[in-house]
C-alpha positions in Angstrom: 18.4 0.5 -7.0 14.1 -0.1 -6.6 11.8 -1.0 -4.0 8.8 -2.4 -3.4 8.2 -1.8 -0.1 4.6 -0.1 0.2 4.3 1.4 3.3 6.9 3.8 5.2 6.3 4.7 8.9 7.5 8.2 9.9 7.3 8.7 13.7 7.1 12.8 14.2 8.5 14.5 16.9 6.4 17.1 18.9 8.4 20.1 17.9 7.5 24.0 16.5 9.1 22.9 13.3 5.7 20.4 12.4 3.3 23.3 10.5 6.4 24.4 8.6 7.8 20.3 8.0 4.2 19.6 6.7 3.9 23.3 4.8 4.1 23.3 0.9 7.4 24.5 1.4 8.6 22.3 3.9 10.3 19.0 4.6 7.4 17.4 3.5 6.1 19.4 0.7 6.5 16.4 -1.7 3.3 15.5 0.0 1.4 18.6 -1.8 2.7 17.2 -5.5 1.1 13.5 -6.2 -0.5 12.1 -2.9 -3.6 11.7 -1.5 -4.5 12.2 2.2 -6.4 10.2 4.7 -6.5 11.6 9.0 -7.6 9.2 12.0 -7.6 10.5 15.6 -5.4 7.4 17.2 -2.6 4.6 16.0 -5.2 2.1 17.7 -6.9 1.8 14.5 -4.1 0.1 13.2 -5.6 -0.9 9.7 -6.0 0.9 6.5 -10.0 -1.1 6.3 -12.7 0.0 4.9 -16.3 0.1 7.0 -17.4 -2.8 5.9 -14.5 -4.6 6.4 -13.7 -4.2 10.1 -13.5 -6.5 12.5 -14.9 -5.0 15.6 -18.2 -6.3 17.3 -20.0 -3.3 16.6 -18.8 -3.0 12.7 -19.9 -6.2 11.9 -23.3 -5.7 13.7 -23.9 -2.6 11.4 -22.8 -4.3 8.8 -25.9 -6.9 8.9 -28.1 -4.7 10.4 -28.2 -2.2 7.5 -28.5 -5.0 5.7 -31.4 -6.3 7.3 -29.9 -10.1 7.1 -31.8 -11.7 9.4 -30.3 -14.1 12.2 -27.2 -12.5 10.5 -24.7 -11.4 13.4 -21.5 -11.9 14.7 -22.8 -15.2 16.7 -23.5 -16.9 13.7 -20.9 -19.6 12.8 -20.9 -18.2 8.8 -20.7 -14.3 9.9 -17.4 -13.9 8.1 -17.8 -16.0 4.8 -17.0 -13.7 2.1 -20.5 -14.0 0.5 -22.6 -13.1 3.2 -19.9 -9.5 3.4 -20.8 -9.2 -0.3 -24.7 -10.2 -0.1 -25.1 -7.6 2.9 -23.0 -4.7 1.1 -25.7 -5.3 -1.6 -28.5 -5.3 -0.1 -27.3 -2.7 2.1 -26.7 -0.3 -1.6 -29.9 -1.2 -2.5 -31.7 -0.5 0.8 -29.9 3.0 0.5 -30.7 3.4 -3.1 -34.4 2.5 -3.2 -35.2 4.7 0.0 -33.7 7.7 -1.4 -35.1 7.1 -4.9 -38.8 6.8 -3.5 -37.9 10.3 -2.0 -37.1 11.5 -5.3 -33.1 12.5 -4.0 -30.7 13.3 -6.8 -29.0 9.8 -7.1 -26.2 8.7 -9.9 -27.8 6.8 -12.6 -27.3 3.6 -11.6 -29.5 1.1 -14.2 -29.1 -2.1 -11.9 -30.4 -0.5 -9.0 -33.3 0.8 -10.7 -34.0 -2.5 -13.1 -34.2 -4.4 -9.6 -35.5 -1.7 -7.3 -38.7 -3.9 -6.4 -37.0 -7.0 -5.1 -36.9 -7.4 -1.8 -33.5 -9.5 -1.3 -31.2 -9.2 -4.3 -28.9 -12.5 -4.9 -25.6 -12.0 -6.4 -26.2 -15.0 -7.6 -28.8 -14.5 -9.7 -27.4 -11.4 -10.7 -24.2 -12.8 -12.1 -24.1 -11.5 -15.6 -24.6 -8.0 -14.3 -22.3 -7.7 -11.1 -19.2 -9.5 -13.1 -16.3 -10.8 -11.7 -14.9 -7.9 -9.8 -16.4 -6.5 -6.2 -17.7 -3.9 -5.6 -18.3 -3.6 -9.6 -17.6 -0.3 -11.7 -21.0 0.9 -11.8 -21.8 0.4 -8.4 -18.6 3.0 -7.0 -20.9 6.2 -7.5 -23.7 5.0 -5.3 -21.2 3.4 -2.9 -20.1 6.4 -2.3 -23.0 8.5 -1.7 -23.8 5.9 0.9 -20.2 5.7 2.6 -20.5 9.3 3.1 -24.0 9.1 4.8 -22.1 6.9 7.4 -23.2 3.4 5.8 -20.6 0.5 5.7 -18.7 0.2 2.1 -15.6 -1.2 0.7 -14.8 2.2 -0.1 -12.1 4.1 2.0 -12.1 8.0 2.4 -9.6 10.1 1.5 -9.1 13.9 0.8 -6.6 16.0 -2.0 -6.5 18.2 0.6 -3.5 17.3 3.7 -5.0 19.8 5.6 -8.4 18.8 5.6 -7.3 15.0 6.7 -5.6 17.0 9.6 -8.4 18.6 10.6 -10.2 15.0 10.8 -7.3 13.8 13.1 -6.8 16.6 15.3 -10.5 17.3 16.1 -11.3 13.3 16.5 -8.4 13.5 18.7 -9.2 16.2 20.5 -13.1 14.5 21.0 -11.5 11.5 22.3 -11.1 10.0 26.1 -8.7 7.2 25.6 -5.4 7.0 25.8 -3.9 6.8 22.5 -0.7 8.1 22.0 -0.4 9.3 18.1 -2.7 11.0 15.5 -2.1 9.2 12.7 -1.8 11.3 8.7 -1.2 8.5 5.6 -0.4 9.7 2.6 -1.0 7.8 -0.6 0.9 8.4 -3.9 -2.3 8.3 -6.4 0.0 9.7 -9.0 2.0 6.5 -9.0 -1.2 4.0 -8.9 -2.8 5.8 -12.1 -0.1 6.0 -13.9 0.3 2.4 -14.3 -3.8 1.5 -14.5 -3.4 1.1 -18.2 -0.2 -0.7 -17.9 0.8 -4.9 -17.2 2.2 -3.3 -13.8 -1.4 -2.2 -12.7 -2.1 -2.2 -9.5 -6.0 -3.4 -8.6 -6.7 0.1 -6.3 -9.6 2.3 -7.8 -9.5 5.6 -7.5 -13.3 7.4 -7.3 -13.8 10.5 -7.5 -17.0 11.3 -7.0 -19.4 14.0 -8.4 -18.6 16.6 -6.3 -22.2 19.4 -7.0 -24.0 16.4 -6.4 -22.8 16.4 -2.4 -21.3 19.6 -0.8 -19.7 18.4 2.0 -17.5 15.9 0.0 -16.7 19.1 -2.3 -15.5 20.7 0.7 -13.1 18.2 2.3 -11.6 17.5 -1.8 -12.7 13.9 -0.8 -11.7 11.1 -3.2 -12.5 7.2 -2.4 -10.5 4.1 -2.8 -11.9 0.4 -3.7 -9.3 -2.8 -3.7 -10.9 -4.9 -6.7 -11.9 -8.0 -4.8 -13.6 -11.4 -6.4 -16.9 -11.9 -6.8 -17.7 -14.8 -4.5 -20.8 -17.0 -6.0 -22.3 -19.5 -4.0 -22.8 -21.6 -6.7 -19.3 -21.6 -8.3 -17.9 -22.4 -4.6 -20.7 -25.4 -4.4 -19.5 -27.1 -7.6 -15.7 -26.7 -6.9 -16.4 -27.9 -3.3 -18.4 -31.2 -5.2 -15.7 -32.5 -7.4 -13.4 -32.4 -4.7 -15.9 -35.1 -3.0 -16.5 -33.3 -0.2 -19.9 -33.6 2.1 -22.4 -30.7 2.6 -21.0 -29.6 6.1 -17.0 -30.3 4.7 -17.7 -27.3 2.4 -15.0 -25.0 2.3 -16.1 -21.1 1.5 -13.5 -18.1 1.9 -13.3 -15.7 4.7 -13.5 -12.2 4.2 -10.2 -10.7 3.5 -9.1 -8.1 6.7 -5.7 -7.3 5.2 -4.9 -3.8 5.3 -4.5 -1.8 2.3 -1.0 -1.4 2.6 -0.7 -5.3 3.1 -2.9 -6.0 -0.2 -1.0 -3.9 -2.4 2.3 -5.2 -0.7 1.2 -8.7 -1.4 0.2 -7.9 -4.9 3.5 -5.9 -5.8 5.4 -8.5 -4.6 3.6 -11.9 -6.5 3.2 -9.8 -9.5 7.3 -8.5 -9.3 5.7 -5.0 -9.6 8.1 -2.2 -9.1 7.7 1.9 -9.5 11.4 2.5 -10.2 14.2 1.7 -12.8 17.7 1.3 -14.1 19.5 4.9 -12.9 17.0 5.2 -10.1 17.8 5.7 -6.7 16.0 3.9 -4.0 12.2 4.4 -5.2 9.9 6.6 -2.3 7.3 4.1 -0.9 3.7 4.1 -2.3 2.4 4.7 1.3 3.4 6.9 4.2 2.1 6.8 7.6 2.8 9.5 9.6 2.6 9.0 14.0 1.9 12.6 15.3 1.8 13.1 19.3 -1.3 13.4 20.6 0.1 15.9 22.6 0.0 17.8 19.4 -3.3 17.5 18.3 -4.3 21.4 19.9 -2.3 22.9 18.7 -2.8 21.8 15.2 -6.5 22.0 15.6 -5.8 25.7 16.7 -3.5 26.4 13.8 -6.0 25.1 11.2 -8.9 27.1 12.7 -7.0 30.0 12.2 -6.2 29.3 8.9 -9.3 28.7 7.8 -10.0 25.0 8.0 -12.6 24.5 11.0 -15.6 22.2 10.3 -17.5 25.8 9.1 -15.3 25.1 6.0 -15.6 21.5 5.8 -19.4 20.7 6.4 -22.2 22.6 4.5 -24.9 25.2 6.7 -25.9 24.8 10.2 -24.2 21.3 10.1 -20.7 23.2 9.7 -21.5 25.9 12.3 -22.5 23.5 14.9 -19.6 20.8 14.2 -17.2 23.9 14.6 -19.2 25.2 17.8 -18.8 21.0 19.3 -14.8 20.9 18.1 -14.4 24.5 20.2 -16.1 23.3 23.1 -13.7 20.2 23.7 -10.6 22.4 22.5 -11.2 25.1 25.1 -12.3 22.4 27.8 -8.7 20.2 26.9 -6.6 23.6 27.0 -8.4 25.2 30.0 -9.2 28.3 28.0 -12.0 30.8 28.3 
C-alpha cells in the first residue's frame, strides 16, 4: 500500500520523555536521517509561506515598500496580481544587489544583476529572455538568499539540517512572545525524498538551495538550507494578448492572483494531478513528505533551557557581539517567564 498524503500532524504531549522522543536515539530519531527542519514560535502562523508571500497587512506593506513601487499598497485594487508580487520581488533583489555592490560586499556572481545594475525599474517584461519561464529563476536563488537572510521578503523559505537549531528558533520566539498561542510548532521536511526524484518524471517542482555557507556565518551556523516552489513567470504582455482574443475590454481583463497556498498544499496538489507517489509494490504505507509537529507552549522553557545547556544558545547560532547579545535578550525573557534569579 502508498500514499500521497503530504503533510502529517503530530500533536506532542508535555511530558519528560520529549528531549529523549526527539534525541537521535529516540522515537523520532528518523528525523536525524533524511529531513530538513524549519521552528516557528506559535500554530497561529498556520501556513508554510514564504515572506513574500504572506498575507498580513504589514507583509504586504514591506513587500512594496522595499520595492519602492510607488502608490503600490494593500489599498490598491491590483495589490495581489501576481505580476506586481513578481515586479516587486525584482526590483526588491535588485535594490539589495546594487546597494551592496556599490559598497563593494562579497556578492554571488550574479551576471543579470550586474548587466542591469543601472536601471532604475527593471521590467520582467523586457527581461523575458533572461528571467525564463520559471520564478524566482535559477540564477537568481543565490542572491535571494543573501537578501532573505538580511530580513527582506523572498519566495525563499528557511530551513536548517540542524532539528536543534529549528528548536532553538521556536522556543526562544516563544519564549519572546505575549500572545496566547497554545503550540510551538517543529516541521520536518523529507529532502531526501524530493531530490531523489529531481531528475526523474516524478519530480516534484521544490528547490532545494543551499547556499554558500563562508560567504555568510550566521547561516553556516544554524546548517540553514532554503526552499523555492517553481512558480510561472507571469508577463503582462502574454496575459494582454490571451485576454484580447477572448474579446474581452480593457477593464474585463483577467490577470492571476498570487498563489497563498501553503507548501504542504502545493506539493499535495501537485502529487496528486501528477499521480506522484514515493512508495511501491511490497511497501507498507509510505511516511508522509511533511511533518508538523504541535509542541505545548508550556514547554517552550524548558527546551530553551535544555538547548542552552547543550550548547545551542544564540552565542552558537549568530556570529560576534550579535550572538552574545541575542543570548543575553533570550536570558532575560527566560529568567523573567520562570521567575528565576
Amino acid at each position: 500500500m502508498v500514499t500521497t498524503k503530504v503533510l502529517k500532524e503530530v500533536w506532542i504531549e508535555e511530558s519528560d520523555l520529549f528531549f529523549q522522543d526527539f534525541s537521535p536515539i529516540g522515537k523520532y530519531s528518523f528525523l536525524f536521517e533524511r529531513f530538513i527542519f524549519r521552528g516557528e514560535r506559535t500554530e497561529k502562523f498556520n501556513k508554510l509561506l514564504p515572506t513574500s508571500l504572506r498575507e498580513d497587512k504589514g507583509s504586504v506593506e514591506k513587500l512594496y515598500g522595499f520595492a519602492q513601487l510607488s502608490g503600490m499598497d494593500i489599498t490598491h485594487p491590483q495589490y495581489n496580481f501576481e505580476s506586481f508580487y513578481q515586479s516587486a520581488e525584482l526590483n526588491i533583489l535588485m535594490n539589495f544587489y546594487r546597494a551592496a555592490n556599490y559598497k563593494g560586499l562579497n556578492l554571488p556572481d550574479v551576471s543579470f544583476f550586474r548587466n542591469h545594475s543601472l536601471e532604475m525599474f527593471p521590467s520582467i517584461d523586457m527581461l523575458r529572455i533572461e528571467i525564463g519561464d520559471k520564478w524566482l529563476p535559477n540564477q537568481f536563488l543565490e542572491i535571494a538568499a543573501l537578501a532573505q537572510h538580511y530580513g527582506l521578503p523572498t519566495r525563499l523559505l528557511d530551513w536548517s539540517k540542524d532539528l536543534y537549531t529549528s528548536l532553538y528558533f521556536a522556543s526562544a520566539g516563544a519564549l519572546h512572545s505575549e500572545d496566547d498561542s497554545k503550540y510551538l510548532v517543529l516541521y520536518a521536511l523529507d529532502y531526501f525524498t524530493i531530490e531523489f526524484f529531481k531528475n526523474t518524471t516524478a519530480r516534484i517542482p521544490l528547490r532545494l538551495i543551499t547556499p554558500e555557507l563562508y560567504k555568510n556565518p550566521n547561516l553556516n551556523y544554524q546548517k540553514g538550507i532554503l526552499s523555492a516552489w517553481e512558480y510561472k513567470t507571469c508577463y503582462i504582455q502574454d496575459l494582454m494578448k490571451q485576454n484580447q482574443v477572448s474579446g474581452k475590454e480593457l477593464d474585463e481583463l483577467l490577470f492571476p492572483l498570487v498563489n497563498n497556498k501553503s507548501l504542504d498544499v502545493l506539493i499535495q496538489e501537485y502529487v496528486d494531478e501528477n499521480n506522484i507517489s514515493w512508495g511501491g509494490d511490497g511497501f507498507e504505507e509510505q511516511e508522509p513528505l511533511i511533518y508538523k509537529f504541535y509542541i505545548p507552549i508550556s514547554l517552550a522553557h524548558k527546551i530553551y533551557d535544555y538547548l542552552l545547556k547543550i550548547g545551542y544558545g544564540a552565542d552558537r547560532l549568530f556570529s560576534g557581539f550579535e550572538g552574545i547579545s541575542q543570548m543575553l535578550k533570550d536570558n532575560m525573557v527566560y529568567y523573567k517567564k520562570t521567575n528565576r534569579t
